[in-house]
BADO-449623 format. One line per 10 residues: their letters; for each residue x, y, z of N, C-alpha, C, O. Coordinates in pm, 1 decimal. Example, Ala and Ser with C-alpha at 12.3 -4.5 7.8 and 13.67 -1.06 7.14 Angstrom:
2
AS	1319.0:-569.0:780.0:1230.0:-450.0:780.0:1320.0:-330.0:780.0:1423.6:-331.9:846.5; 1285.0:-225.0:708.0:1367.0:-106.0:714.0:1290.0:3.0:787.0:1340.9:113.8:803.9
This chain:
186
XXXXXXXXXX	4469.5:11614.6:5004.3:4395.7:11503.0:5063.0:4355.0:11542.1:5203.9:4438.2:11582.3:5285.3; 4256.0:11532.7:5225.1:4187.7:11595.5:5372.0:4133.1:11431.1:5431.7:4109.8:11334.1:5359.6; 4124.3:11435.8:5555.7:4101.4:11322.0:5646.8:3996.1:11288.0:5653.5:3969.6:11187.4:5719.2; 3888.7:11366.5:5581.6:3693.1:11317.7:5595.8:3709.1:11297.9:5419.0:3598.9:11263.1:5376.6; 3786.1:11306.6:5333.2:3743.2:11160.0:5259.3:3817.8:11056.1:5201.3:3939.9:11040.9:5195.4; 3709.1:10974.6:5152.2:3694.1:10832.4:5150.0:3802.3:10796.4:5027.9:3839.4:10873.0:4939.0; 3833.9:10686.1:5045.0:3937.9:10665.4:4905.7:3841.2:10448.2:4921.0:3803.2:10389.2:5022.1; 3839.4:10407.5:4789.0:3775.0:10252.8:4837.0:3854.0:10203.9:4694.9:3889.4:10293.3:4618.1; 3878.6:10078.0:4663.5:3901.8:9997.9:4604.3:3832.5:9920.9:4532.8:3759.2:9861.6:4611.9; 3809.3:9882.1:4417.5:3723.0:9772.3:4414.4:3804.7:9681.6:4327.3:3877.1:9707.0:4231.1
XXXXXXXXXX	3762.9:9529.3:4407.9:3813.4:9393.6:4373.9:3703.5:9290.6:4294.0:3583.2:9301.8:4317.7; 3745.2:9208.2:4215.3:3627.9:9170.8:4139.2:3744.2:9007.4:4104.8:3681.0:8911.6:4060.4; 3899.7:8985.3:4125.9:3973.0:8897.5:4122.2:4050.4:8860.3:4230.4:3978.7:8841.5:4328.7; 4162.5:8842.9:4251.0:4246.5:8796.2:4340.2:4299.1:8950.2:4428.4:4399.0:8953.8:4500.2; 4223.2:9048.2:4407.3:4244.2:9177.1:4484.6:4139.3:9129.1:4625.7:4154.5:9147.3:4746.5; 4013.5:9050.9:4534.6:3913.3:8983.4:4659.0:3971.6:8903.6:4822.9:3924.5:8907.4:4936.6; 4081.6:8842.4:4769.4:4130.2:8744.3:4891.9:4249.9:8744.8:4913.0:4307.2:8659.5:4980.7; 4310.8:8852.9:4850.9:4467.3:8843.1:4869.1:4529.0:9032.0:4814.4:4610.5:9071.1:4730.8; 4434.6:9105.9:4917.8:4445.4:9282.0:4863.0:4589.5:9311.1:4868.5:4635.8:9337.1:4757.4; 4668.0:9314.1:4958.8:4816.9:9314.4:4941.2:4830.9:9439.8:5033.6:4933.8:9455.1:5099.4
XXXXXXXXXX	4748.1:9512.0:5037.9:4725.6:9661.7:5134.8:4633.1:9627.4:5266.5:4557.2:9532.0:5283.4; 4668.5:9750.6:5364.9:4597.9:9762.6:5474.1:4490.2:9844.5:5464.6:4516.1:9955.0:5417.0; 4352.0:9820.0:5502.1:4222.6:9887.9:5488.0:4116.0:9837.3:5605.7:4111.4:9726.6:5659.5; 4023.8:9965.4:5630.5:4002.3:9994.6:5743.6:3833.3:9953.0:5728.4:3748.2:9959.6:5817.1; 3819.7:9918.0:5617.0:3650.0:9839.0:5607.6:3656.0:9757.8:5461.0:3690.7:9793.0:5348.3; 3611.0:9645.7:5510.9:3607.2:9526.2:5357.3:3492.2:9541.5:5357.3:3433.6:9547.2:5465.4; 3401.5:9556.7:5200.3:3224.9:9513.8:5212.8:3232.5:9437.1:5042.0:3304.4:9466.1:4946.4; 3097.4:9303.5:5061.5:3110.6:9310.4:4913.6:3062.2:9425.4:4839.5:3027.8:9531.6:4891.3; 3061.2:9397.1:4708.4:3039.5:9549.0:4639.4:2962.2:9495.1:4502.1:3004.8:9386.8:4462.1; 2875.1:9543.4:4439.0:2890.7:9560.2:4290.9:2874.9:9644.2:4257.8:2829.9:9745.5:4311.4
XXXXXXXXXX	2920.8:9616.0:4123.1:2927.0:9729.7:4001.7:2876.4:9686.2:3905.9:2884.8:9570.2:3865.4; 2804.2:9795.3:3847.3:2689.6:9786.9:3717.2:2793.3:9815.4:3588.5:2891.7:9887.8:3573.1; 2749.2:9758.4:3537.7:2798.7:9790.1:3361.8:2896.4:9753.4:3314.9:2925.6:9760.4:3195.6; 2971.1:9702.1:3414.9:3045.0:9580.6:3364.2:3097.9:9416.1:3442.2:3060.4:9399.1:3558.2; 3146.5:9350.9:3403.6:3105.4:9209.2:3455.4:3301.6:9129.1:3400.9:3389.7:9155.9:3319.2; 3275.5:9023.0:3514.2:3391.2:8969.7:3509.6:3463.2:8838.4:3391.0:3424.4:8721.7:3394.8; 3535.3:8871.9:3325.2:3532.1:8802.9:3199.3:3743.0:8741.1:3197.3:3834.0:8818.9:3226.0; 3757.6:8640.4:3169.8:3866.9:8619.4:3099.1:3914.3:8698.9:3011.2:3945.9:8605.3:2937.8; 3936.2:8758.2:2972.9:3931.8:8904.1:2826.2:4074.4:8948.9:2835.8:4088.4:9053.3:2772.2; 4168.6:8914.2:2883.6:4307.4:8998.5:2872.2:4371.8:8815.0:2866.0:4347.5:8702.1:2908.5
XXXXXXXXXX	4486.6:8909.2:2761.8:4602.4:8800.9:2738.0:4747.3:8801.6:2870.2:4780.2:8914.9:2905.4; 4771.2:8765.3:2890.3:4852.5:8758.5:3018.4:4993.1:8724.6:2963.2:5017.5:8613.9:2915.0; 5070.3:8808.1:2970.5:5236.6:8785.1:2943.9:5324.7:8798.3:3005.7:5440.4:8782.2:2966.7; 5288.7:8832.1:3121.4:5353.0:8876.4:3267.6:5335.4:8755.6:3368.0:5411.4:8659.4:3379.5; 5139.9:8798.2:3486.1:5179.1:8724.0:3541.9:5111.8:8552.0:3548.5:5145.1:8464.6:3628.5; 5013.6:8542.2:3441.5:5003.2:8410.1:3415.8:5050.2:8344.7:3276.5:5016.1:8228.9:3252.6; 5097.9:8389.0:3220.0:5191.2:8376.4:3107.4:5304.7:8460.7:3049.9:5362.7:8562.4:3088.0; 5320.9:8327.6:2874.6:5431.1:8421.2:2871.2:5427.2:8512.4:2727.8:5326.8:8516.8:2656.7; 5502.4:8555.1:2709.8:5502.0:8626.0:2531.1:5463.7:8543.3:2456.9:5364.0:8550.4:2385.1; 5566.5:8423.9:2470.0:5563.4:8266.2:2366.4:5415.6:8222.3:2401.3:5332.0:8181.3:2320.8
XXXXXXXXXX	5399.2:8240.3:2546.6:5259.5:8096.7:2585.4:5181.9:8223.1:2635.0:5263.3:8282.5:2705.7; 5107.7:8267.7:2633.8:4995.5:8363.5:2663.2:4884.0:8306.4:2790.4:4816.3:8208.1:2760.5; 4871.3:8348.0:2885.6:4719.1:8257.1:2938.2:4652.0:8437.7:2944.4:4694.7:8545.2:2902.2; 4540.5:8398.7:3013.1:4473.0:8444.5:3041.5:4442.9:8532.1:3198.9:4441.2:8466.0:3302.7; 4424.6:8654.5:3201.7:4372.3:8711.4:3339.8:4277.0:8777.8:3267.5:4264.3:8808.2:3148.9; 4168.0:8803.6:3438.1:4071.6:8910.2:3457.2:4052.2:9036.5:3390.3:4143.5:9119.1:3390.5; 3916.9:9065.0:3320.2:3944.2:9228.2:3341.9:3796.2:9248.1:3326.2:3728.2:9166.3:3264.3; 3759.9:9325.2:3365.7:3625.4:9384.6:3338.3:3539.8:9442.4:3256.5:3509.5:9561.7:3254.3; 3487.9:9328.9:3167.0:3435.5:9389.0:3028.1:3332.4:9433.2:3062.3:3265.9:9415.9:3164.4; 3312.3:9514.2:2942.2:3159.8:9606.0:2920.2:3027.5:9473.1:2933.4:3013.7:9362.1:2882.1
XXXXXXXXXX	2973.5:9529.1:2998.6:2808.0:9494.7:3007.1:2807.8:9433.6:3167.6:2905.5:9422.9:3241.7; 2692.5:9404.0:3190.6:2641.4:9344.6:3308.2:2681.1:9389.0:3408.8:2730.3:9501.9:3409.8; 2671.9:9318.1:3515.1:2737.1:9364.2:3663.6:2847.6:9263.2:3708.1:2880.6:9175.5:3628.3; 2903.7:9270.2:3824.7:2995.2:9236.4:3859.1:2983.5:9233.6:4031.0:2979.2:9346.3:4080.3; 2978.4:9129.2:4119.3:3014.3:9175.2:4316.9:3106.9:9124.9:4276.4:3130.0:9050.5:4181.0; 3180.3:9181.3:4377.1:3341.8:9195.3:4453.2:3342.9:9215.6:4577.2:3252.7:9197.0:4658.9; 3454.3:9257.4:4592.6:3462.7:9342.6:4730.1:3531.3:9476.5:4729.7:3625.9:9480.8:4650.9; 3511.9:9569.8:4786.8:3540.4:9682.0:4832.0:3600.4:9726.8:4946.4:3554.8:9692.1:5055.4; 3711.4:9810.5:4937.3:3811.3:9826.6:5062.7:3823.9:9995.5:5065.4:3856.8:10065.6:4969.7; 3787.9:10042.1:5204.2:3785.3:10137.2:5224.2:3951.2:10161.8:5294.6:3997.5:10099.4:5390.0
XXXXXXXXXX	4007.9:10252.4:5228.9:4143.9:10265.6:5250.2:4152.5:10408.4:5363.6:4061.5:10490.5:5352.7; 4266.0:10434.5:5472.8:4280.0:10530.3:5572.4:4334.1:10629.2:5450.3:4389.9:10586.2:5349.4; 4314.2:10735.1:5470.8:4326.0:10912.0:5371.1:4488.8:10865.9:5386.2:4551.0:10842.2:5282.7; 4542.9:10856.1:5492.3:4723.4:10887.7:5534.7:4722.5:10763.2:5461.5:4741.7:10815.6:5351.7; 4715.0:10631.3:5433.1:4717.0:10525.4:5372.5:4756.7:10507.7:5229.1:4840.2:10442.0:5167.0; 4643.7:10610.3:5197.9:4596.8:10618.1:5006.1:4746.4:10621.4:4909.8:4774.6:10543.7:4818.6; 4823.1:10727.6:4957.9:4932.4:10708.8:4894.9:5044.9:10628.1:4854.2:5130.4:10659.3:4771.3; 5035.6:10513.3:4925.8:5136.2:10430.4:4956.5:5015.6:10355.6:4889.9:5008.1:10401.8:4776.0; 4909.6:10253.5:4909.7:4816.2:10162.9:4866.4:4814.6:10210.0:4696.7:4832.3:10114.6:4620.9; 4801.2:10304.6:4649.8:4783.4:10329.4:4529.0:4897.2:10319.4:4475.0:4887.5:10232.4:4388.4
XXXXXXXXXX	5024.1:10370.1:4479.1:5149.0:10330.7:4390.9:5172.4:10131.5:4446.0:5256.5:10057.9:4394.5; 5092.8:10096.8:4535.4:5121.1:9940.6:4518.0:5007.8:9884.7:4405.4:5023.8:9795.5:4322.1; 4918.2:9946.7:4424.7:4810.1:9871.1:4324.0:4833.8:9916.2:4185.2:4784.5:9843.5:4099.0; 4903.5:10028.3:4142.3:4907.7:10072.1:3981.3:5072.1:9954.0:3976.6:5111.1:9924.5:3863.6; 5148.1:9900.9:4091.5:5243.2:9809.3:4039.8:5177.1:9699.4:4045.3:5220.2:9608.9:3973.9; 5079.4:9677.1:4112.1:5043.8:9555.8:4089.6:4929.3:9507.8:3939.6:4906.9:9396.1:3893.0; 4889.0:9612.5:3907.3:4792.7:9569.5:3840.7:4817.3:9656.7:3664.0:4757.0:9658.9:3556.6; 4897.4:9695.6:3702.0:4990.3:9750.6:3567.5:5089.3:9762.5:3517.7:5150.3:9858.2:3470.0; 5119.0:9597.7:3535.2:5280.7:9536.5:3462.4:5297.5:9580.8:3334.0:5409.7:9624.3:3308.1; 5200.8:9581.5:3231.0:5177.9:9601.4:3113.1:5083.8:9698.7:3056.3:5069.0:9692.1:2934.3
XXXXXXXXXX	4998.1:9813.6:3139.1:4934.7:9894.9:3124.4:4772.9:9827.5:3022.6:4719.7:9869.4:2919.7; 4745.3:9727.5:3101.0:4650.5:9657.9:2997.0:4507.1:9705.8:3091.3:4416.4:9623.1:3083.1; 4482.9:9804.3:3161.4:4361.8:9819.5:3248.6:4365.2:9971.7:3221.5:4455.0:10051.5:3194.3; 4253.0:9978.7:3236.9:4242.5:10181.4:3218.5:4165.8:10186.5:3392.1:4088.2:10105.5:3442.8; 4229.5:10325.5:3455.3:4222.9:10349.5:3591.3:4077.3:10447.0:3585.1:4062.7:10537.2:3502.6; 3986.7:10414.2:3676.5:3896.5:10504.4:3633.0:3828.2:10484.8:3839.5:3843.2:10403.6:3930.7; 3750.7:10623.8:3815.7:3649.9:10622.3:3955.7:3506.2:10570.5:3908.6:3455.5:10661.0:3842.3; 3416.9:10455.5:3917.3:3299.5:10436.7:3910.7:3216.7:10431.3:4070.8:3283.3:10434.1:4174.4; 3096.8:10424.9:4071.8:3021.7:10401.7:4195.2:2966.3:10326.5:4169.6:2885.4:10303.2:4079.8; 3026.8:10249.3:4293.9:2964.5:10056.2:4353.3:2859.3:10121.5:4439.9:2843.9:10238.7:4474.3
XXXXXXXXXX	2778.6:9989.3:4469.4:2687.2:9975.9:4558.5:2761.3:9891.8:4680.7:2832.7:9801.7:4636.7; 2759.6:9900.1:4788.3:2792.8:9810.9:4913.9:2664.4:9757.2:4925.1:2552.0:9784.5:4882.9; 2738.5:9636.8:5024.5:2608.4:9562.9:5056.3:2495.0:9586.2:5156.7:2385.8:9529.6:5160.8; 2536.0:9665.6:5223.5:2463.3:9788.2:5282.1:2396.8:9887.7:5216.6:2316.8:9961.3:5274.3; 2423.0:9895.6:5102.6:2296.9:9975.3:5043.2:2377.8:10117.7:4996.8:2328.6:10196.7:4916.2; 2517.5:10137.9:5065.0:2538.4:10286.9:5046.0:2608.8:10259.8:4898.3:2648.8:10156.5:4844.7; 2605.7:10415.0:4851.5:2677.7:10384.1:4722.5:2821.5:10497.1:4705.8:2821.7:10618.0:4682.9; 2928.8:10407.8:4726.2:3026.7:10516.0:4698.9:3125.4:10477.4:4617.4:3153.4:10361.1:4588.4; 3207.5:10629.7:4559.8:3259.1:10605.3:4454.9:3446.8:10547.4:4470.6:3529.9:10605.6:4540.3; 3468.6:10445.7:4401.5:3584.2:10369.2:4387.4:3687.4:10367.6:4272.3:3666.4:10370.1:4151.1
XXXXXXXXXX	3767.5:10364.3:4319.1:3894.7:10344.1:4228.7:3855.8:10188.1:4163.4:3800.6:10095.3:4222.6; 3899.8:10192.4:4034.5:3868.5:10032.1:3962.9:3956.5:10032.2:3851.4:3973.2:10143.9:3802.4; 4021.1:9932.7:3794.2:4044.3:9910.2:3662.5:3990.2:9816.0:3602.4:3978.9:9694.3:3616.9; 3932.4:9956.1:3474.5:3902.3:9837.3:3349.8:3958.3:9771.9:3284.0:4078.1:9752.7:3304.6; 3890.3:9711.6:3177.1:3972.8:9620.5:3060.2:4004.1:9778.2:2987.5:3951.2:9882.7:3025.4; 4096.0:9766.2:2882.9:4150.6:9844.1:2810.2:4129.0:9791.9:2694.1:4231.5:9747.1:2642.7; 4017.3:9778.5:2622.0:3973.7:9732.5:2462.1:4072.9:9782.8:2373.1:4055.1:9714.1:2272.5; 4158.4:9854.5:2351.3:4209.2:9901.4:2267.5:4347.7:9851.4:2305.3:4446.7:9885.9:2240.9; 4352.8:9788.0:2386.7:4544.9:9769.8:2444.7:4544.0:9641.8:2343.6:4436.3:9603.5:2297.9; 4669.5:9574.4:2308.8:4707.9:9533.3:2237.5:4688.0:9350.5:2327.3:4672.0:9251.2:2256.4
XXXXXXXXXX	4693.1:9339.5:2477.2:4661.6:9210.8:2528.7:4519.2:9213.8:2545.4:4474.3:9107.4:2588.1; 4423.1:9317.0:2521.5:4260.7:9254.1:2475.8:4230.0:9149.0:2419.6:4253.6:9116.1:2303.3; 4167.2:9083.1:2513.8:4139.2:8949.7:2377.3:4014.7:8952.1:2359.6:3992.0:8889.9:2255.8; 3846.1:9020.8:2440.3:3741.7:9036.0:2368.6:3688.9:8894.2:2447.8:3734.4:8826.8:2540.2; 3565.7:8885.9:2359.4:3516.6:8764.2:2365.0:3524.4:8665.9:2316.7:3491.3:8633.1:2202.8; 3583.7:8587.9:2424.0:3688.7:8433.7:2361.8:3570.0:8368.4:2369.3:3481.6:8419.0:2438.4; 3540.3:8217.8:2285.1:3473.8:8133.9:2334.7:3516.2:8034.8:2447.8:3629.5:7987.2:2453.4; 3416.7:8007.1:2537.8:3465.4:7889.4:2661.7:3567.5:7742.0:2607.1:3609.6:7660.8:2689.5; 3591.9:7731.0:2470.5:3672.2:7647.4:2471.0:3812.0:7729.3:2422.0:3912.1:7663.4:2450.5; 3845.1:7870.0:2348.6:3948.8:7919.2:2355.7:3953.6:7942.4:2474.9:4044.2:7866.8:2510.2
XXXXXXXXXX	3905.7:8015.6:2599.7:3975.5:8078.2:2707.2:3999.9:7948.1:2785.1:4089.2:7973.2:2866.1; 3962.2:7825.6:2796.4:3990.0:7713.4:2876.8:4104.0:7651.3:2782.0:4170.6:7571.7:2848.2; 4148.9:7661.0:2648.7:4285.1:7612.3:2561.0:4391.7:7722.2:2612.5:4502.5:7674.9:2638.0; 4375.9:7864.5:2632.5:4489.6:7934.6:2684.1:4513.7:7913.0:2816.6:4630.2:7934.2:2850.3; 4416.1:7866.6:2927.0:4458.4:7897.0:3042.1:4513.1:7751.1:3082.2:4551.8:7730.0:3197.2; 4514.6:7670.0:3002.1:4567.0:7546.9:3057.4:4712.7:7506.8:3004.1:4721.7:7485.9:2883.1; 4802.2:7496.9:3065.7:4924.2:7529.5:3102.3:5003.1:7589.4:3079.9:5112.0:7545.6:3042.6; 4966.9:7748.9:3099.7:5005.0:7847.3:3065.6:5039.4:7876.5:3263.6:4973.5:7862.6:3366.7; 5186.2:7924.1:3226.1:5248.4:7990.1:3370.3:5327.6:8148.7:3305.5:5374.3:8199.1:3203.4; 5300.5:8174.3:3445.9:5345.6:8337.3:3425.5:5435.2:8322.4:3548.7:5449.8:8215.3:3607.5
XXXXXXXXXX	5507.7:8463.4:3591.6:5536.4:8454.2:3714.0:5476.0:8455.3:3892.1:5519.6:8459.2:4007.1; 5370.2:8449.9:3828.9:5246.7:8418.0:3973.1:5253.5:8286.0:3956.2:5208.3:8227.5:4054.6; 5296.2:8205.8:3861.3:5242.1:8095.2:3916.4:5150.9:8016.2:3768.7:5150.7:8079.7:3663.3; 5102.3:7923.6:3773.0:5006.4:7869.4:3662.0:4888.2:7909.0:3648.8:4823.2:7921.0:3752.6; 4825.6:7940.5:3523.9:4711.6:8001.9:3524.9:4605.6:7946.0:3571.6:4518.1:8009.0:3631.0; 4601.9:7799.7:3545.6:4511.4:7699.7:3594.8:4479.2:7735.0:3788.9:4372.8:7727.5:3850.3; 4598.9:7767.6:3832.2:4577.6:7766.3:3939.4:4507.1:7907.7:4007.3:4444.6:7900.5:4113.1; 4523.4:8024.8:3940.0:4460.3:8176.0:3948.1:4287.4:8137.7:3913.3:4213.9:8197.3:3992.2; 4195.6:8032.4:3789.8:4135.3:8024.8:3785.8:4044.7:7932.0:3907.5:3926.5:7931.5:3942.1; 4147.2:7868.9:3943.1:4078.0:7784.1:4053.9:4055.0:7880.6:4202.1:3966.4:7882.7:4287.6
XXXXXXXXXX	4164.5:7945.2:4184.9:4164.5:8026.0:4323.0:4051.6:8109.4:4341.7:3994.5:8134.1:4448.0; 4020.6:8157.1:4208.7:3894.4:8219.7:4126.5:3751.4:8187.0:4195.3:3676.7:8268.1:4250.0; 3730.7:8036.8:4177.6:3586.8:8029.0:4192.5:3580.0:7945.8:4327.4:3485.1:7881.8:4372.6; 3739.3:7969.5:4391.9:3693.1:7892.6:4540.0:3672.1:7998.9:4624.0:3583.4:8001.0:4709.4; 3753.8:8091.1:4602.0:3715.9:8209.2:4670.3:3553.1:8291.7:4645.0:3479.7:8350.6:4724.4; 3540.8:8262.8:4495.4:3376.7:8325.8:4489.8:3308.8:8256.8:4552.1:3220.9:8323.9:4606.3; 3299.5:8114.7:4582.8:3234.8:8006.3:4612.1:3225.4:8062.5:4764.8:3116.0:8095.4:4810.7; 3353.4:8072.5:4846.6:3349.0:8153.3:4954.7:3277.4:8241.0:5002.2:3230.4:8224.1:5114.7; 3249.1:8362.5:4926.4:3223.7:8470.9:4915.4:3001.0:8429.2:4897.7:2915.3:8471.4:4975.3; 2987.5:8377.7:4825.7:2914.7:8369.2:4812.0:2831.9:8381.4:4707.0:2708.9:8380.2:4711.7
XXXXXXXXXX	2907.0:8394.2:4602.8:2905.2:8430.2:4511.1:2880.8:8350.3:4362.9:2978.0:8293.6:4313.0; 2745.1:8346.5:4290.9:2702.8:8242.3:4189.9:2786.7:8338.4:4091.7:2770.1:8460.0:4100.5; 2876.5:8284.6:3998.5:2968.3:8314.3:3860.5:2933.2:8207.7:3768.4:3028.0:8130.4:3754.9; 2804.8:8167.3:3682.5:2854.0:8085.7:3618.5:2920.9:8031.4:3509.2:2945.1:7916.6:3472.1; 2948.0:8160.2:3460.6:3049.1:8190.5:3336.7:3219.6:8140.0:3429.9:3310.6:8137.3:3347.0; 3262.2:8108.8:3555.4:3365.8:8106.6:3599.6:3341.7:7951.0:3618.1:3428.2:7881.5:3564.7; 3241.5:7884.6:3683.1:3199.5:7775.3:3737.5:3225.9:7666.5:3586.2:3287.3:7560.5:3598.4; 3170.2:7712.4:3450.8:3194.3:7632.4:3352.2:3308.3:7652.1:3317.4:3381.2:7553.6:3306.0; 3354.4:7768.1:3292.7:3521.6:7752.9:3236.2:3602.2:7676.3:3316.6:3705.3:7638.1:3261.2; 3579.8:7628.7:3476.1:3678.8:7580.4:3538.3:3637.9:7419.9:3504.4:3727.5:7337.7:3485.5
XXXXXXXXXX	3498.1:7383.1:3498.4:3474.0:7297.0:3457.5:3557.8:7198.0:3345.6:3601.2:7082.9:3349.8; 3555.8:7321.9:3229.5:3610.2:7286.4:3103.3:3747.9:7273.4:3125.5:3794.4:7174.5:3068.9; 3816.4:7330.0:3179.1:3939.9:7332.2:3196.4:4012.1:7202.7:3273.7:4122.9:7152.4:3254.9; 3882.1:7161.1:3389.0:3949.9:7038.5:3475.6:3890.7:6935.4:3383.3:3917.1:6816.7:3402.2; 3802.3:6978.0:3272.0:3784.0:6813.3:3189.8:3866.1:6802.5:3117.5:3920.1:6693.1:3101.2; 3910.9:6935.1:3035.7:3999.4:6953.3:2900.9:4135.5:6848.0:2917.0:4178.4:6804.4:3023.9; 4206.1:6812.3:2740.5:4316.2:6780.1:2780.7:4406.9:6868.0:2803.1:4395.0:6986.4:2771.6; 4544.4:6799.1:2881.6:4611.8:6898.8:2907.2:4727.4:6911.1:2768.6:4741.1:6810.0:2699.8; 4807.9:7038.0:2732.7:4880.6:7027.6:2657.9:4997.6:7136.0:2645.6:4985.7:7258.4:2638.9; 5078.2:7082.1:2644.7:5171.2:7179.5:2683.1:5237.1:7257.6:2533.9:5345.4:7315.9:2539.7
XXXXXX	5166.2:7250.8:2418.3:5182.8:7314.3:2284.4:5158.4:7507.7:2282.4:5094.0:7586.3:2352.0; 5219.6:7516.1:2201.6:5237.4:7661.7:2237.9:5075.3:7728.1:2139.5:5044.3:7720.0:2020.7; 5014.3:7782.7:2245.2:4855.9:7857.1:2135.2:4953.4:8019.0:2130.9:5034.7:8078.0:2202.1; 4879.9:8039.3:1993.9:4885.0:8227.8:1926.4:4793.4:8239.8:2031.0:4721.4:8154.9:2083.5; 4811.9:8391.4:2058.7:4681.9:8479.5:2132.3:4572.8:8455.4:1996.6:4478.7:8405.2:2058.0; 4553.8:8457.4:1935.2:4447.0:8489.6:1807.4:4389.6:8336.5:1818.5:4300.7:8298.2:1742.4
């Protein structure tokens, strides 16, 4: 690891407003070709084995802004064994380098995890009334899922950011009833 380069992050969930690491430039970011989706079953930290909810992952197609964190070279080592614990309780993301665009225009290349289609908590494309039936009162050890989705689109809302695939599911979710019955992932 040499000191002229770059190591960056990219956030597209709760890495957006709550990175957990120290970094030496935040920019938003997107990324092409894939886009932010409910798509993983959660058994960790918004559910459970028995009750499943739902987290983030980055399915194939479309784009995706986030944000992007440019990490110090002496840094990288320590930031990266926190983010493969943080974001691979269950190995449900595949680790890969793609190139974001900043909002500045430059384009450099980032550490990201994908969805992992083939991992066994894939759930694909749910319809807006399955992914709003799993995420409602489903708790993991973060906390309730209901509440990761809200944190979701206040922070995009923040950010600046039109999601409206996030904007209706939360919708559905604050109209839905609530029920505390146990759903299959399927």
């Amino acid at each position: 690891m040499s000191d002229d380069e770059e190591y960056w992050v990219f956030g597209y969930g709760s890495l957006m407003w709550r990175p957990g690491f120290d970094f030496v430039e935040r920019s938003s970011a997107t990324l092409h070709g894939r886009r932010r989706a409910f798509c993983i079953y959660s058994v960790h930290h918004r559910g459970t084995y028995e009750r499943p909810g739902l987290v983030l992952g980055l399915a194939p197609g479309g784009a995706v802004r986030g944000a992007a964190y440019r990490i110090a070279p002496q840094a990288w080592p320590e930031v990266y064994a926190y983010l493969l614990e943080r974001e691979q309780p269950t190995e449900t993301y595949v680790e890969a380098r793609r190139a974001i665009r900043l909002a500045d225009g430059r384009r450099v290349e980032s550490l990201v995890f994908l969805s992992d289609t083939g991992h066994p908590q894939w759930a694909g494309a749910l319809s807006l009334e399955r992914q709003a039936e799993l995420i409602t009162g489903a708790v993991g050890l973060s906390g309730p899922n209901e509440d990761y989705l809200r944190d979701l689109v206040a922070h995009l809302r923040e950010e600046g950011v039109g999601d409206r695939a996030m904007e209706a599911l939360l919708a559905k979710v604050e109209g839905g009833p609530k029920t505390g019955r146990a759903l299959s992932p399927g």
